[in-house]
N, C-alpha and C positions, 0 to 999 in steps of 0.2 A: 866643383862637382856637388858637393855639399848646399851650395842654394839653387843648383839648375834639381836639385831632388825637392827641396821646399816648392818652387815656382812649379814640378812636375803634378805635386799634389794638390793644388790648390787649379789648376789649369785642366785638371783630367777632364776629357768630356763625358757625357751618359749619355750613348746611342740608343736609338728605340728600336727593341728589337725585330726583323723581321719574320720572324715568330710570333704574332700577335692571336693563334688559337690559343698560347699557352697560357695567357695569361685570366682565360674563363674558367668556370668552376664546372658549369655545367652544360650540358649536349643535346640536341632532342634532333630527332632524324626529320625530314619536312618531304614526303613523300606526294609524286600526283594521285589524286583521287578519284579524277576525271579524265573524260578522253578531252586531249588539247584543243581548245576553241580560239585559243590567242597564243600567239607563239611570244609574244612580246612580256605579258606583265601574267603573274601568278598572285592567286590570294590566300590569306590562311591566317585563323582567329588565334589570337593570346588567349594560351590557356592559365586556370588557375596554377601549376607550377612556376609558370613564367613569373605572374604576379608575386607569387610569395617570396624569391630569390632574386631576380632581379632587380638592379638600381637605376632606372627608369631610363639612362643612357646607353645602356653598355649591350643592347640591343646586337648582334649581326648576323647575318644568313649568308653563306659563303658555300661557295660552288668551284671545286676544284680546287682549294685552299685560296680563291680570290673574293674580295666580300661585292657583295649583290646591292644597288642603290634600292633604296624601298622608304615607306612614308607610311606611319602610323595614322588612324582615322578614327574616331567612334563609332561604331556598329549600330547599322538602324534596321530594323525589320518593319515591313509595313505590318501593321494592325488593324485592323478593321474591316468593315464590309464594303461593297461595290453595289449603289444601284441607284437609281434616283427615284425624286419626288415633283410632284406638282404643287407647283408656287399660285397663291391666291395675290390676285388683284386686289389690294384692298381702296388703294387710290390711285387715280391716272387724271392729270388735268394736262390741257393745250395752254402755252403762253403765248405770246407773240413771235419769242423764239426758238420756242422751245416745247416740246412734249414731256411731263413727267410721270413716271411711275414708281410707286412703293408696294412692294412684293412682301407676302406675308410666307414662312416658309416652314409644314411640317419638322417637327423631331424626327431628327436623322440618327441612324446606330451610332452608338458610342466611340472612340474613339476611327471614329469617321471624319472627313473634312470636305468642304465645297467646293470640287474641283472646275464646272462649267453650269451657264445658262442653255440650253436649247433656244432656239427664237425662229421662227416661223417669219417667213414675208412673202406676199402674192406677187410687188412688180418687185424691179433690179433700183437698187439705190446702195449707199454709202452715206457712212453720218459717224460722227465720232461721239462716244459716249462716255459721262461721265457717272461712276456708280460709286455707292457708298455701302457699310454693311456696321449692322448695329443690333443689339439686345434690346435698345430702346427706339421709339422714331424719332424722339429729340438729341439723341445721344450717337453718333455714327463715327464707331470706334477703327475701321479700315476706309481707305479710299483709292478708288482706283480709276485710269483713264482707258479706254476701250477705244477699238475702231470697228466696226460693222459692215459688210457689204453684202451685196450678190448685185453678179452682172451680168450673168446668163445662170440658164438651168445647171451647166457643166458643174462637174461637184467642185473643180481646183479652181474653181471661180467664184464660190461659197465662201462668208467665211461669217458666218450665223450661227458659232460657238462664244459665247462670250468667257474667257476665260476668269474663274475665282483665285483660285488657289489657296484660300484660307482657312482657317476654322471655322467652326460653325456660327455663324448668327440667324438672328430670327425674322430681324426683318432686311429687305434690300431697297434702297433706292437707285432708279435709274433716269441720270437728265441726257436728253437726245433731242438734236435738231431736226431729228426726221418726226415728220406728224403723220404719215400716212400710220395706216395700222399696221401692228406689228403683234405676234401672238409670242407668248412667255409659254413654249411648251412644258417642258420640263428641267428640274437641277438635278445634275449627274454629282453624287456625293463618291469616294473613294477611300481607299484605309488613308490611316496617315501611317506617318513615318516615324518612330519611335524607337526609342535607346536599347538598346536589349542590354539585361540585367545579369550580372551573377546575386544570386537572392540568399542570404544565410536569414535563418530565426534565431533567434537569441535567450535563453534562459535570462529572464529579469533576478539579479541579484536583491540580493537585501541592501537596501539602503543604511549606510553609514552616518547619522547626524553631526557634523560639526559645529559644536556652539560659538567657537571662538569665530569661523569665519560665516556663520549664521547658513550655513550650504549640508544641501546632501551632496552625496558623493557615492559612487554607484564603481566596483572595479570590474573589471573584466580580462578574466586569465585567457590570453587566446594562443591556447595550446598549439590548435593546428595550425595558427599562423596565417588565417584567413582573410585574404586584404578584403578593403572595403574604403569608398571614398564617398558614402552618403548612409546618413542614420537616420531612420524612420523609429520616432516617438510617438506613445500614445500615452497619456494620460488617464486618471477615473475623471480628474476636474475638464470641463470644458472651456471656463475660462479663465487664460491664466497672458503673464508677460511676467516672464525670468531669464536675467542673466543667466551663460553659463559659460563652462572652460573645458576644454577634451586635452586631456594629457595624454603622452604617449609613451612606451616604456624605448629607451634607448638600449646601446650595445650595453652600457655600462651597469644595465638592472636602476637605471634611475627614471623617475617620470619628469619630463621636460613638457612645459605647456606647447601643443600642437594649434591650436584655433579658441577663438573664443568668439560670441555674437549673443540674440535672445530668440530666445523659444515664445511665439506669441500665436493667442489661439482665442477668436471668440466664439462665442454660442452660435453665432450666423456661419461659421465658417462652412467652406464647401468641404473641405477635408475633417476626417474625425481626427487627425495625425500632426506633429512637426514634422518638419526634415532637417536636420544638419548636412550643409554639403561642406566637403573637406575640400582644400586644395591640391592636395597627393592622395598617393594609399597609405595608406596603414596597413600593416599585417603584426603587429606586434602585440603585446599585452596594453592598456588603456583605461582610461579611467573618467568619466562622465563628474562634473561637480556643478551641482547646481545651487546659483546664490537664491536664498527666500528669504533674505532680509527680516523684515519681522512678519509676513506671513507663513500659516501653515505651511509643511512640506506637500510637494506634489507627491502623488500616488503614482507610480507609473504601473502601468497596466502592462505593455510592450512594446517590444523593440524589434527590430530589424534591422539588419545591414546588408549594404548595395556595392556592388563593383560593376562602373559601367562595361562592358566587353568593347575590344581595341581589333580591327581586324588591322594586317599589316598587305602593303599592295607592293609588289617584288618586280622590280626591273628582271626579267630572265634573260640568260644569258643567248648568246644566238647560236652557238653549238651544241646547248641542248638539245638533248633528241628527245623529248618528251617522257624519258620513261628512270631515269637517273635521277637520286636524291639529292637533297640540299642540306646542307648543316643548319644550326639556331643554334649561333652562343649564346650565352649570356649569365651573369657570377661575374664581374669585375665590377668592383664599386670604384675603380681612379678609371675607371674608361670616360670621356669625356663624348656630349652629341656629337655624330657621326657629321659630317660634312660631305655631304651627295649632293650629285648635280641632279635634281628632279624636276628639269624644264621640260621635262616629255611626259611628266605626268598629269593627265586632265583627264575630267569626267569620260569625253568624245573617245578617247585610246582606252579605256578599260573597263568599260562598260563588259564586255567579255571578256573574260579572263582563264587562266587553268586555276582549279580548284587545287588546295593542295592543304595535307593534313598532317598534323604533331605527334609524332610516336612518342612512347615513354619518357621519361629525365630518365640521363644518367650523369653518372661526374667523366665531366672530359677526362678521356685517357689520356690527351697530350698536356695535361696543366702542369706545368712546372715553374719551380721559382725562379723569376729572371736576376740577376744583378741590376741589370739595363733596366727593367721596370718595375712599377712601385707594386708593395709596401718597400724590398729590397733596399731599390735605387734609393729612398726615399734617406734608410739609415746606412744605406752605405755615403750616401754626400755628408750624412752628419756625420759619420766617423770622420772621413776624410777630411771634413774642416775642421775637425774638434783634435784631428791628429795634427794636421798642418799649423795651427794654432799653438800645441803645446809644443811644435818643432821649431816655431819661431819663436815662441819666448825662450826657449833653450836656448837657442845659440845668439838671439839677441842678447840674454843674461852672460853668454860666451865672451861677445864682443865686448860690452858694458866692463868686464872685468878685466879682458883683455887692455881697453884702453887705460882703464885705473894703477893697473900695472905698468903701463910703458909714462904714465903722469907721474906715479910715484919715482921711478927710474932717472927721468928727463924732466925735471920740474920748470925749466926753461925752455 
């Protein structure tokens, strides 16, 4: 009886409980905000709470106490303006094979990008085209293969868009085996597609000198706990190249080095700024150290910190009636990536979607501490081995003296 109790302890299993609301810290209600366009997939942005608390897995959205498949993305908003320009001929030669032309092309709005040619033709042909796009004419940094036609008047019979889809450049060339004439009407430019930011400014601290490791060192108390996965520096100096190192304060009140790379910046550059990108967020306290070896210290002028925004894309459930909320866990730092089947998710299915938006944090009402799951499980398996352990050198010390006993007894 006595060792089916050892072998009991050491053999218990740790079930996972099915209770898995209980084991998050914190709640946020996920309300529609829209009238239903997609009964299939729902959308809805990470907000700054999210970020500050949660541990980048432990993510879930659950509907009737069942969890919801879904797939995080980077948030893009288009930016810019819509319209076009007229492109200068500034060369066009015939080869034997071949007709060429290099297209010179007004400044376009700013965060703008070159989405189509226009092209004019008087008879019906087809010719494939090859185009190039470049800041300089000997220097052609994009390259792209086209096809061209018209076969009749009929517009679905057209097809005398030459698509770009790039960024800006200045000049274009175009090689085409058609020689008749062909007119370069217009280039249709459109926003581009850009990251949308959480934006903090930063109070620039006083620099720290360290002589022994030849660095400034800059700290930063981040009270409110504001994450951030990109630092924008500015300097007084404009030319510089420094080591540096980002530490980051743990649970433990200590600083553990987070990234390290260099800050490099010349007098031509396009930007007045560095940027440090992080691999994760940060939300914690932090500390900037810059090596200057035996040059002067930099001056920093300012700073800024960036959180890129994550919208989340929600498999809905098919009993939904469009008008009932959704939960958003999340506060479990042992939750491990979630394992969804998201073969039904593509651009073509959610392109429409129901809108849908984050009420306050609160702390889940149902958190409780399981046995079955960690930190618990964690020190109740230590006890249990550290018990089983001291129960078997017990009675292994038992037996050991037992048999010394029945040796000293029976010495034959």
């Amino acid at each position: 009886m006595k060792y089916l109790l050892v072998f009991a302890l050491f053999t218990l299993p740790i079930f996972s409980s099915p209770r898995w609301i209980q084991n998050y810290s914190y709640v946020k209600e996920l309300k529609p905000s829209t009238t239903k366009t997609n009964q299939e997939f729902g959308k809805f942005d990470l907000d700054e709470d999210i970020y500050k608390t949660f541990y980048d897995y432990d993510l879930r959205v659950s509907y009737k106490g069942k969890q919801l498949p879904y797939i995080r993305r980077i948030k893009q908003i288009a930016n810019g303006k819509v319209g076009k320009v007229s492109p200068k001929i500034i060369y066009s030669k015939e080869s034997e094979y071949s007709m060429n032309y290099v297209l010179e092309l007004p400044i376009i709005p700013g965060n703008s990008r070159l989405e189509s040619i226009d092209i004019k033709a008087v008879d019906f042909f087809e010719t494939s085209a090859k185009v190039y796009l470049g800041n300089e004419i000997d220097d052609w940094k994009v390259t792209k293969d086209a096809f061209i036609f018209k076969y009749n008047n009929d517009t679905y019979s057209e097809s005398l868009n030459l698509k770009l889809d790039t960024d800006y450049y200045k000049y274009i060339r175009i090689e085409t085996d058609y020689k008749d004439k062909i007119t370069f009407a217009s280039v249709q430019y459109g926003p581009k597609d850009m990251i949308s930011h959480i934006e903090y400014n930063e109070t620039v601290p006083e620099a720290l000198e360290n002589g022994d490791l030849k660095a400034s060192q800059y700290y930063f108390d981040n009270e409110t706990a504001k994450p951030f996965q990109i630092i924008r520096l500015e300097f007084k100096e404009l030319d510089y190249n420094r080591e540096y190192t980002i530490y980051k304060m743990n649970e433990e009140k200590e600083y553990i080095s987070h990234s390290t790379g260099t800050l490099q910046r010349s007098k031509n550059s396009q930007f007045a700024y560095s940027e440090i990108y992080l691999n994760d967020t940060v939300s914690s306290s932090w500390k900037l150290v810059i090596f200057n070896k035996d040059s002067e210290s930099l001056k920093l002028t300012s700073i800024k910190l960036y959180q890129p925004k994550e919208e989340c894309i929600v498999k809905l459930p098919e009993d939904w009636d469009g008008k009932e909320s959704f939960q958003v866990y999340y506060g479990n730092q042992y939750a491990s990536l979630p394992g969804y089947d998201t073969s039904s998710f593509n651009d073509t299915l959610y392109e429409k979607y129901t809108n849908l938006s984050l009420s306050e944090q609160i702390a889940n009402p149902e958190k409780a501490w399981s046995v079955f799951e960690p930190p618990v499980s964690i020190w109740l398996t230590r006890f249990i081995f550290i018990l089983g352990l001291l129960i078997t050198v017990f009675y292994g010390f038992k037996i050991l003296e037992r048999w010394s006993r029945l040796e000293k007894t029976n010495p034959n």
